[in-house]
NUBAPA-606210 format. One line per field, with one value per atom (N, C-alpha, C): residue number from 0; x, y, z. Coordinates in steps of 0.1 Angstrom, whole numbers. Example, Ala and Ser with C-alpha at 12.3 -4.5 7.8 and 13.67 -1.06 7.14 Angstrom:
residues 2
nr <- [0_0_0_1_1_1]
u <- [132_123_132_128_137_129]
v <- [-57_-45_-33_-22_-11_0]
w <- [78_78_78_71_71_79]
//
This chain:
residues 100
nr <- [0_0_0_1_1_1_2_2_2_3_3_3_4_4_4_5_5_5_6_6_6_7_7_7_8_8_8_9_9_9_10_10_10_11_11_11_12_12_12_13_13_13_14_14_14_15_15_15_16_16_16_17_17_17_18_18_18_19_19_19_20_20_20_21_21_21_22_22_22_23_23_23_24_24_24_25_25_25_26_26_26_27_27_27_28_28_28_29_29_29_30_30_30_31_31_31_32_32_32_33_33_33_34_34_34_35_35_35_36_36_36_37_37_37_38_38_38_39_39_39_40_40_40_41_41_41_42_42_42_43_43_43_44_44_44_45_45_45_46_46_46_47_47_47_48_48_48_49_49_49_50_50_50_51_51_51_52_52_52_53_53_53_54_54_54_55_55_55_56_56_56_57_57_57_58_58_58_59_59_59_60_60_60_61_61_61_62_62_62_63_63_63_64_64_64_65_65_65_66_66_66_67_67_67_68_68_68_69_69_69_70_70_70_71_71_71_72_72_72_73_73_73_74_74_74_75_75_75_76_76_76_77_77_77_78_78_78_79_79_79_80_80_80_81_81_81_82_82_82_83_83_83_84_84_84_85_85_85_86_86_86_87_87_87_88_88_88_89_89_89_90_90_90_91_91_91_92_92_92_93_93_93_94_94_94_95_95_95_96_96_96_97_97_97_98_98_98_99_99_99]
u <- [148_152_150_146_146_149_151_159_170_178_190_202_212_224_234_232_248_260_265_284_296_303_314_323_334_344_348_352_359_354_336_329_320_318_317_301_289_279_274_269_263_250_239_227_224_216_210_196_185_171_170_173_168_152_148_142_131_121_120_106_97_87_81_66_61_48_48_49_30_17_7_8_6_1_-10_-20_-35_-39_-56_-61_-67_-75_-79_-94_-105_-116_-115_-120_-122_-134_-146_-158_-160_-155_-158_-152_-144_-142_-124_-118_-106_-102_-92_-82_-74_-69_-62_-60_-50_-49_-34_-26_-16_-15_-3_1_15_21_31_39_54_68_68_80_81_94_99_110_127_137_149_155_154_157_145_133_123_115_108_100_85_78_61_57_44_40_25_16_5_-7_-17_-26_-39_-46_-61_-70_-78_-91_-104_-108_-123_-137_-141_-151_-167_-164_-177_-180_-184_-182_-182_-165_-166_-172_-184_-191_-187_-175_-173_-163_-159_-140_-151_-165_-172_-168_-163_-161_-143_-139_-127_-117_-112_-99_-93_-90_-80_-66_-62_-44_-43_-35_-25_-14_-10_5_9_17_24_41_34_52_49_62_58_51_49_41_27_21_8_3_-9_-13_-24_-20_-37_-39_-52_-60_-69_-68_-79_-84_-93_-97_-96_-96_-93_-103_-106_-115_-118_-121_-132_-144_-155_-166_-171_-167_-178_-190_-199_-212_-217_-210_-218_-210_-214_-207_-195_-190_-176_-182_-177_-177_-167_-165_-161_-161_-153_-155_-149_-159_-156_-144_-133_-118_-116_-108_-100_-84_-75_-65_-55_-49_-42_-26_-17_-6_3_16_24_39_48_61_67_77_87_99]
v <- [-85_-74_-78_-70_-74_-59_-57_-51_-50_-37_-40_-34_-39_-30_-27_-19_-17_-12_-18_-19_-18_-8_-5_-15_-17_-30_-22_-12_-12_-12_-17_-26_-15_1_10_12_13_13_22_23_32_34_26_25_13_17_11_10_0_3_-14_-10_-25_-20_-28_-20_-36_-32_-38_-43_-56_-56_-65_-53_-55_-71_-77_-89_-90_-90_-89_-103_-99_-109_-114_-99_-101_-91_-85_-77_-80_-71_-70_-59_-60_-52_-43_-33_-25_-27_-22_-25_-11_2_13_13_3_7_3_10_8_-8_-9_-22_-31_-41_-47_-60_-65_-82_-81_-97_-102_-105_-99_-106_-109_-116_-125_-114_-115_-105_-105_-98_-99_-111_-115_-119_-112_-118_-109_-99_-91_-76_-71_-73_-70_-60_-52_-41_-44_-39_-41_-30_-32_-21_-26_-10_-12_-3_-4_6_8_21_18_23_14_14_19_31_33_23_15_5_16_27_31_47_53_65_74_80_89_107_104_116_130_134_146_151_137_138_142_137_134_123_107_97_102_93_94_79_81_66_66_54_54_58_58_55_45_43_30_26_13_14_-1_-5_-20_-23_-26_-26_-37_-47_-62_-71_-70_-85_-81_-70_-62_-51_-51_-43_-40_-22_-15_-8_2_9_17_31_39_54_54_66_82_88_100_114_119_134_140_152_162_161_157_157_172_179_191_190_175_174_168_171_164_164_154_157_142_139_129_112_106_90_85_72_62_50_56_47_32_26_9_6_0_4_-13_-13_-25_-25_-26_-24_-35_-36_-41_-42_-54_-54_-65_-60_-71_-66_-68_-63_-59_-58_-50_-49]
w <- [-94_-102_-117_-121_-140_-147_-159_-167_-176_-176_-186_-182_-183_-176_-191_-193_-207_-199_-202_-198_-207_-204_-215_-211_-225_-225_-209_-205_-191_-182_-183_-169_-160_-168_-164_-168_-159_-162_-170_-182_-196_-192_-189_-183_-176_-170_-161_-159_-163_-165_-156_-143_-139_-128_-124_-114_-104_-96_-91_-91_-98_-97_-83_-83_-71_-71_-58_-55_-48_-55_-45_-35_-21_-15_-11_-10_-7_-3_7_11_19_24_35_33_32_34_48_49_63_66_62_64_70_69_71_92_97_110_113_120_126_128_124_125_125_123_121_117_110_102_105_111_106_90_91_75_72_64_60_55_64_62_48_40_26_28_15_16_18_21_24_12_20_10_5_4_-1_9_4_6_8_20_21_11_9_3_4_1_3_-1_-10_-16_-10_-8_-3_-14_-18_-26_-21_-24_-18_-27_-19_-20_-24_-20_-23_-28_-32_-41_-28_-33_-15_-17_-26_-22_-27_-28_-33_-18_-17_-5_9_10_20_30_20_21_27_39_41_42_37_31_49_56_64_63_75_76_77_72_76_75_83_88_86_84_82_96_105_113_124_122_128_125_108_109_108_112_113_103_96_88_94_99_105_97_102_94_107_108_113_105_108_104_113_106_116_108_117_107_120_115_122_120_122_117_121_126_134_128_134_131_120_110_100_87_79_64_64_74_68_75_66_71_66_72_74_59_48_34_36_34_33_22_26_13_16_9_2_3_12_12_10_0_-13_-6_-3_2_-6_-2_-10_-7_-20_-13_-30_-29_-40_-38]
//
């Protein structure tokens, strides 16, 4: 936690601007297909978190970003679309994890 707490002589919180900075641990490339990587719990009380980067210009929302999920120790990634035929893929991402 870092920030500022102001407190009246009677102990009574005025503000409060604490908050919580977040912690990178690492990534993980997709390579444009379904998956998964072990990765390292956060520490106690701490929060996973997780961002996806598209690696390659997604076309005009042609390109589609995975899902993904973090539960057990496990960080996946699939893709999901409709294709009816033609038009969507599978964007090569960078998925960025850590905790907070």
């Amino acid at each position: 936690m870092t920030g500022i707490t102001i407190k009246s002589a009677a102990n009574v919180v005025l503000v409060d601007m604490t908050m919580n900075i977040s912690q990178h641990q690492g990534f993980v490339d997709t390579g444009g297909v379904n998956g998964a990587v072990a990765i390292p719990g956060p520490p106690p009380g701490k929060t996973q978190f997780f961002s996806v980067v598209p690696l390659v210009d997604l076309q005009r929302e042609t390109g589609k970003k995975p899902g993904v999920t973090i539960s057990g120790g496990v960080l996946s990634w699939a893709y999901s679309y409709a294709t009816n035929g033609w038009g969507y893929f599978s964007a090569n991402c960078r998925i960025y994890y850590g905790y907070y």
